[in-house]
C-alpha positions in Angstrom: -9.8 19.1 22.5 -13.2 19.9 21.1 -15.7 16.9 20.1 -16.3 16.7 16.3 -19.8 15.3 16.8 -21.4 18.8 17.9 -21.8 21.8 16.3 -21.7 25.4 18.0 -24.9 24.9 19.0 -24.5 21.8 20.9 -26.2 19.4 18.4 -25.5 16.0 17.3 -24.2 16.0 13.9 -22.5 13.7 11.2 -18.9 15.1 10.4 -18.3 16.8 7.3 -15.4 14.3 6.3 -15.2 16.2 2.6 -11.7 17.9 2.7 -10.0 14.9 4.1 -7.5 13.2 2.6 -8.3 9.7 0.9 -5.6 7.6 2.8 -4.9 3.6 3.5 -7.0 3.0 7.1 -6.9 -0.1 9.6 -8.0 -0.7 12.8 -7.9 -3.8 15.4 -9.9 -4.2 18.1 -10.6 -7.0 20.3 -12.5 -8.7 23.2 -13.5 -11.8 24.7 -16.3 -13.9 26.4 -15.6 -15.4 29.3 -17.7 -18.7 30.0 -17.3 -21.9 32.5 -14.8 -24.4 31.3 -17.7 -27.3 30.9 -19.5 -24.2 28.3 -16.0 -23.7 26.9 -15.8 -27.6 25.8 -18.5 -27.2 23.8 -16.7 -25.0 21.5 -13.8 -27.2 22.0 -15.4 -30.3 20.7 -17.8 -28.8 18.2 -20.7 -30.2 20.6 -23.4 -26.4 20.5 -26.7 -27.3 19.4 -26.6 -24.2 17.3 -23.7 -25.6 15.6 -20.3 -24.0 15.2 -19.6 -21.7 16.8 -16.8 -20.0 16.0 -17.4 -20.3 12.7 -21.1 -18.6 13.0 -19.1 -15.9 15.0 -17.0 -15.0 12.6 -19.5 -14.5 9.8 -21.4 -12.1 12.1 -18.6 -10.2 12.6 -17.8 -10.2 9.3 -21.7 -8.4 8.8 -21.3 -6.5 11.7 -18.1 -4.5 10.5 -20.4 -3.8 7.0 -23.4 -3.0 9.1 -22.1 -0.3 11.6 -23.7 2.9 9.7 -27.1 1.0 10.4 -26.4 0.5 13.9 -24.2 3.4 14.9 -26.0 7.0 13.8 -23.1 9.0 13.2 -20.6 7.0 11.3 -20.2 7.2 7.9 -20.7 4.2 5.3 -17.4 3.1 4.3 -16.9 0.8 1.5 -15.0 -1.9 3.2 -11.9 -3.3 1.7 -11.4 -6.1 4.2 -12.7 -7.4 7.6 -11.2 -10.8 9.5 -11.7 -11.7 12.6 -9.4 -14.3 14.8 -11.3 -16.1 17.6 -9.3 -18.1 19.5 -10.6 -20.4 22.1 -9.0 -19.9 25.3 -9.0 -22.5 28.5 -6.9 -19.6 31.0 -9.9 -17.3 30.6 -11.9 -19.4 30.4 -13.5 -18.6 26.7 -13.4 -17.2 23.3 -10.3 -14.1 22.9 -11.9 -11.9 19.6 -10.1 -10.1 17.1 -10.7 -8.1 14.3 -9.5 -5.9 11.6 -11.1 -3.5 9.2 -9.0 -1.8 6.2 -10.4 1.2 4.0 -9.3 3.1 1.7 -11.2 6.4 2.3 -11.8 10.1 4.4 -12.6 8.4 7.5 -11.3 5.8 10.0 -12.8 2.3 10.6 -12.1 1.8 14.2 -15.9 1.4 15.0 -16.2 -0.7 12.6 -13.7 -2.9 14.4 -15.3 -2.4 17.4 -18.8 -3.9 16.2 -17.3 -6.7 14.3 -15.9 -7.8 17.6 -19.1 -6.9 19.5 -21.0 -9.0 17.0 -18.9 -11.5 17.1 -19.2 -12.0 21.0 -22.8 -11.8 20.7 -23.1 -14.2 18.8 -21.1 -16.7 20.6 -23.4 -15.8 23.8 -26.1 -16.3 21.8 -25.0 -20.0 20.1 -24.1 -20.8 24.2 -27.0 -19.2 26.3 -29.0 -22.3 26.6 -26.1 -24.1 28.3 -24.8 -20.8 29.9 -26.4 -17.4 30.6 -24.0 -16.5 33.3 -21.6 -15.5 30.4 -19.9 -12.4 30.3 -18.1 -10.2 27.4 -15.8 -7.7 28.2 -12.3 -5.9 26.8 -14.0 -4.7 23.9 -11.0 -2.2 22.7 -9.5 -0.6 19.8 -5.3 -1.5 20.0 -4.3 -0.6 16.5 -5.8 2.7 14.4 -3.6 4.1 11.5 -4.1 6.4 8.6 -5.5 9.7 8.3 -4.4 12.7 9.8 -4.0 12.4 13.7 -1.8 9.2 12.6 -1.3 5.8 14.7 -2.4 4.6 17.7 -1.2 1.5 19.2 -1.8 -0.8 22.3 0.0 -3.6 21.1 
């Protein structure tokens, strides 16, 4: 399997995306911060200084699906037909679980897009906690649904 983000020559280049089929696209992806209990209370009882943070959390996801062709040089700008993201507070971790999905209807897949709405999502719950925790970690980040287009479905689920 060749990489479709080089030419012959070896170069970085955007994929020529043209004579693809316009089809329905989704992707999930997910991740999750982990964080001591006493941090996880916070988000629990609505007590951040930042204020909520779930909430916040979700918006950024929400801008980080829309944003990824800024951040991420080779994707395409997709026009977006939805992003949500779940982010369910979890004591077994402990900390936040993240999920989202991206729909399209388009040339191209939106699993990145996925991807950064949850990495923006987890950021931002980091960043609404640091001052009570820096020891925070995020992990998992993973696509574990892609469909549409022509190499078809993926699944982890």
């Amino acid at each position: 399997m060749s990489l479709t983000h080089f030419n012959a020559d070896g170069q970085a280049h955007m994929v020529d995306v043209s004579d693809k089929a316009v089809t329905a696209r989704i992707a999930t992806a997910q991740g999750h911060v982990i964080m001591r209990f006493e941090t996880l209370a916070h988000v629990l009882e609505g007590t951040a200084k930042k204020g909520d943070v779930l909430g916040i959390a979700r918006i950024a996801g929400i801008q980080a699906a829309k944003k990824t062709a800024d951040l991420i040089p080779l994707c395409h700008p997709l026009p977006i037909t939805k992003v949500s993201l779940d982010l369910q507070p979890d004591p077994a971790l402990p900390g936040v679980r993240v999920r989202a999905t991206v729909k399209t209807t388009g040339q191209t897949g939106v699993e990145m897009e996925a991807l950064t709405a949850v990495s923006g999502a987890c950021l931002t719950i980091y960043d609404m906690l640091k001052a009570v925790e820096k020891s925070m970690q995020i992990g998992g980040i993973q696509v574990t649904l892609k469909d549409g287009g022509k190499s078809g479905r993926y699944t982890t689920e």
